[in-house]
C-alpha positions in Angstrom: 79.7 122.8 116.3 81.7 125.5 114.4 84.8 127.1 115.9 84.1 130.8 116.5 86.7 132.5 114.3 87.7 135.4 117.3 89.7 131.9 118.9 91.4 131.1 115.6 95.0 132.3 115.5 95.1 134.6 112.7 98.8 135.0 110.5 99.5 137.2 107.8 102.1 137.3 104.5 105.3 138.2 105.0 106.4 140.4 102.0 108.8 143.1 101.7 109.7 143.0 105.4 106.2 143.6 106.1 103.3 141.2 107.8 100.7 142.2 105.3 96.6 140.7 104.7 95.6 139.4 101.3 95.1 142.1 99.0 92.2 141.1 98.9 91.3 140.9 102.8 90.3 136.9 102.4 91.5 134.5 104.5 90.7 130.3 104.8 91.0 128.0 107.8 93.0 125.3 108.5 92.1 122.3 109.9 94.1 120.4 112.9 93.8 117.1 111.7 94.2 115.4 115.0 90.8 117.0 116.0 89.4 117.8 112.4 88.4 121.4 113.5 90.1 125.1 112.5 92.6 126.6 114.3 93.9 129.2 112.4 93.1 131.5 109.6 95.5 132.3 106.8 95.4 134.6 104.1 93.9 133.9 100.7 96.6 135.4 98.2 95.9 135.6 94.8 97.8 137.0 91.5 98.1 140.4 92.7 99.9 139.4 95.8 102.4 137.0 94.2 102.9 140.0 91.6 103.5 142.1 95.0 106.2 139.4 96.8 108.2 138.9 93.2 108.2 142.5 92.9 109.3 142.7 96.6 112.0 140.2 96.0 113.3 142.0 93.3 113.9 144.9 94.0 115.4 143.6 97.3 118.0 141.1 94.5 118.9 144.7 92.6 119.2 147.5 95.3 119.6 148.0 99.0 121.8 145.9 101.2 121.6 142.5 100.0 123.2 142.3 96.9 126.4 144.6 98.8 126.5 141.7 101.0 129.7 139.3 100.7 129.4 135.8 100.0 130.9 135.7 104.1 128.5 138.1 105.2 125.7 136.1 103.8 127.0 133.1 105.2 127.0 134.8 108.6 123.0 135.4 108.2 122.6 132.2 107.7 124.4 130.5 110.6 123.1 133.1 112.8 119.6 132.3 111.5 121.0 127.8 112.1 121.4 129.1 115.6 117.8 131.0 116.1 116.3 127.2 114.4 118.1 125.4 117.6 116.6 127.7 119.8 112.8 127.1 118.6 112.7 124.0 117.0 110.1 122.2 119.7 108.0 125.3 119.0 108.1 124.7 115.5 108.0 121.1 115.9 104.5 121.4 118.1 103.6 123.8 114.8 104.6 121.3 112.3 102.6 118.8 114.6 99.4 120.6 114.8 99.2 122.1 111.3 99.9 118.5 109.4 99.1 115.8 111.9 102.6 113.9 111.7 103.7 112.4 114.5 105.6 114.8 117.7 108.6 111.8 117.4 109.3 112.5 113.5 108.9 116.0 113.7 110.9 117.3 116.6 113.7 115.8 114.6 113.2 117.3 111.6 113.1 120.7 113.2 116.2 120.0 115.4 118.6 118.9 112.4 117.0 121.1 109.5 119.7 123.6 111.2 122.1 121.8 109.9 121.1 122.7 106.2 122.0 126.3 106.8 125.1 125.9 109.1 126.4 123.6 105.8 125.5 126.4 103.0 126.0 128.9 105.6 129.6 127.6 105.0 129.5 127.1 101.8 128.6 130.8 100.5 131.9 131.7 100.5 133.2 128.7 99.0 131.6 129.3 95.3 134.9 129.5 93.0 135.0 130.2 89.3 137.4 128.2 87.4 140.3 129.3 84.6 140.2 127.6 81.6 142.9 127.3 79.2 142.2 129.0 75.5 144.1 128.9 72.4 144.2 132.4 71.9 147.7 134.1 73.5 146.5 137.5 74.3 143.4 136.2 76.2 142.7 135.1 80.2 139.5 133.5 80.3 138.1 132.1 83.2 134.1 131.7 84.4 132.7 133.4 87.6 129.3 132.1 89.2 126.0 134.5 90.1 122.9 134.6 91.6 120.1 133.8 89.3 118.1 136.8 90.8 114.7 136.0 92.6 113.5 131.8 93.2 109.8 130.7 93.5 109.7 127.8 96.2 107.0 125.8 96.0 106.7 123.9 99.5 104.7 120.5 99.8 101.9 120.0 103.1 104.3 116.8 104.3 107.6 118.4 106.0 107.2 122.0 105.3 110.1 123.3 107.3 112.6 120.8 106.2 111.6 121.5 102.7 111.7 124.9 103.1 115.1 124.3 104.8 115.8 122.1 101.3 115.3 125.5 99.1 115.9 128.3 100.6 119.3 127.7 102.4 121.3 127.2 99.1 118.8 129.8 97.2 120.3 132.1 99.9 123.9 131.4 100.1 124.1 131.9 96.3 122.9 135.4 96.9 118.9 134.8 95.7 116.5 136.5 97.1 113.5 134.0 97.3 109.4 134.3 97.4 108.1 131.3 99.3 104.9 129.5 98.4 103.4 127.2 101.2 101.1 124.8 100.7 97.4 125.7 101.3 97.2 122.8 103.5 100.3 123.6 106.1 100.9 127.2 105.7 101.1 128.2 109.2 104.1 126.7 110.4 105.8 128.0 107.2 104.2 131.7 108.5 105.8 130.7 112.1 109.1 130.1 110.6 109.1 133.8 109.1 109.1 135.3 112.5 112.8 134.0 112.9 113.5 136.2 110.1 113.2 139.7 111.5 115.3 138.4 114.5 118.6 138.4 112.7 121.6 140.8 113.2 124.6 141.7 111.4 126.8 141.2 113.8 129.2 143.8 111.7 126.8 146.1 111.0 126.5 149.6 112.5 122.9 150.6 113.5 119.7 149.8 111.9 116.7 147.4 113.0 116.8 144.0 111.2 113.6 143.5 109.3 113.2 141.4 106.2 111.8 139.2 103.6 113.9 136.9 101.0 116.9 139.7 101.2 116.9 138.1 104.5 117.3 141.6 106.4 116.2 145.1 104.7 118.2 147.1 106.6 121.1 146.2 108.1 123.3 149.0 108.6 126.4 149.3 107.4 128.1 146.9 105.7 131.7 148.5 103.6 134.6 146.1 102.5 137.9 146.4 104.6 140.9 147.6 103.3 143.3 146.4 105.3 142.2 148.6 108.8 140.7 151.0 107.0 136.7 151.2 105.6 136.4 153.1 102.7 133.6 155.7 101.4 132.3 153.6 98.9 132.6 150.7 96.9 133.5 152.1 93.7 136.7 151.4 91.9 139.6 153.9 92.7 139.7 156.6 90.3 143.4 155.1 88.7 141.9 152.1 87.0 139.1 154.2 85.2 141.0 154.8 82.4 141.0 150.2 81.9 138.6 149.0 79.3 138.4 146.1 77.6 134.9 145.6 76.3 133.2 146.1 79.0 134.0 148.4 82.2 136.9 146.7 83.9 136.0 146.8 88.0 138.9 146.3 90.4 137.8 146.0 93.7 139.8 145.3 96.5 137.1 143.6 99.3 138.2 140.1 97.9 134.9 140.1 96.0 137.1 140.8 91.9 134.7 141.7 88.9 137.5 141.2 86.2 136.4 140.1 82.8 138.4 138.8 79.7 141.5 141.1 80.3 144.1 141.0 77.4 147.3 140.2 78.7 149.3 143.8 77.6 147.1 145.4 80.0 147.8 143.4 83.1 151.4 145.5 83.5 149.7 148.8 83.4 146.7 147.4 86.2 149.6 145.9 88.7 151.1 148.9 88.4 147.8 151.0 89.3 147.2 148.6 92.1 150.5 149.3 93.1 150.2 152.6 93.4 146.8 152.6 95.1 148.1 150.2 97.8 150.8 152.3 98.5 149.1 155.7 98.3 146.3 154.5 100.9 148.9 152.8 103.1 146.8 149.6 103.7 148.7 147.5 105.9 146.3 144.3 104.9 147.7 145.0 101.1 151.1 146.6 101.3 152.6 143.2 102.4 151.8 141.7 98.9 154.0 144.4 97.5 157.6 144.7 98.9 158.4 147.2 96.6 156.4 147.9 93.1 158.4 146.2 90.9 159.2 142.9 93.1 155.3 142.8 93.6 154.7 143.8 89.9 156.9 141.0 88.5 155.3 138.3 91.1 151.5 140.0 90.4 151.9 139.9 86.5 153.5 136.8 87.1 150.6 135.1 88.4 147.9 137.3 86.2 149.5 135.4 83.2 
């Protein structure tokens, strides 16, 4: 005897901070196999919907809040999103359980320690250093700085979906990825389960705004300015003294411990310590002055260390 489809559970995609149907309106059932019958629908995506969740994840990678995020602030999401895991993880055990047929025993303890995969890169985020390497030409500092690749495709196998997920996306998301998930066809709905956690994470330092999201993690969340010292600035731009720096590129300064320095030729390091200088002195930030005693003790010990 077939299931009636009005008892099914019936889940949606998650795209763009948004529980969407197929573009195409078509769903497919899957199967419990402890009893062999449906229990849920899911929806049928196609191209245009993976089209619709890269785009999504794109422009989430290139604008709004995520890419403003720090490397802690991202780490923060993550651990807050470990802790929301510990909270549900016999739910999404029983899920796990029902939508692949593994056993409750192995399970339950793949959902209780997957947590563990984004405490560690949780932690880690903020831990991604560049390295300077030596060069053989005198009027040069070169050094490397790691970025996000932009948006990852995760393919996720029927066996442990959650702990695979866990697997990819954690790291994905500490390097500052945004990330378009692809469950198998077999066990998507414990995948689609997992999503709801999304939407429940806060900043905790941002100001205002309802957390919804997709691979960005949250679309809006608020505020989220660097910290001068005890003082949040206007924007994020580099102060107006170190415009006039070039190299070959746009030289950005920025003071919320997050640098964009490129290849900087070393007679221009006295005339940016000396703009910094100025700037820390002129704003007053007490988190900064301390580095500078006086201008040219700080220059000399600044320029020192530059070179």
């Amino acid at each position: 005897m077939d299931t009636p489809t009005s008892t099914l559970a019936k889940y949606k995609m998650f795209i763009g901070g948004e529980w969407v149907d197929a573009a195409s309106g078509e769903t497919f059932e899957s199967d419990n196999p402890f009893t062999g019958k449906p229990w849920a629908l899911v929806p049928k995506g196609n191209g245009q919907d993976a089209d619709r969740a890269v785009r999504a994840a794109h422009k989430a990678f290139t604008s709004g809040e995520w890419p403003k995020l720090t490397p802690s602030r991202r780490g923060a999401l993550l651990r807050k999103l470990a802790d929301l895991i510990g909270e549900q993880s016999k739910f999404l055990a029983e899920m796990e359980v029902r939508d692949n047929g593994k056993l409750y025993a192995e399970m339950s303890a793949q959902t209780a320690y997957m947590a563990q995969w984004y405490y560690y890169y949780g932690g880690l985020a903020d831990k991604v250093e560049g390295h300077v390497i030596p060069s053989d030409k005198p009027d040069m500092f070169n050094f490397t700085r790691y970025e996000p690749l932009g948006v990852v495709a995760a393919i996720i196998p029927w066996n442990s979906p959650l702990l695979l997920v866990a697997w990819k996306l954690a790291p994905a998301l500490a390097a500052g990825n945004t990330v378009v998930l692809k469950p198998s066809e077999y066990t998507s709905a414990s995948t689609l389960e997992f999503m709801k956690l999304i939407p429940l994470l806060t900043d905790p330092a941002a100001h205002g705004g309802d957390a919804s999201a997709t691979g960005e993690l949250q679309r809006r969340l608020g505020h989220d300015l660097p910290s001068y010292g005890a003082h949040a600035p206007e924007s994020t731009d580099p102060p107006p003294e170190l415009n006039h720096l070039h190299v070959e590129q746009k030289l950005v300064a920025r003071l919320d411990g997050a640098p964009e320095f490129h290849a900087v030729h070393r007679h221009e390091v006295d005339d940016l310590v000396r703009c910094l200088a100025d700037f820390v002195h002129q704003k007053q930030a007490p988190g900064l002055r301390h580095s500078f005693d006086d201008q040219h003790t700080g220059h000399d010990r600044v320029a020192g260390e530059m070179t």
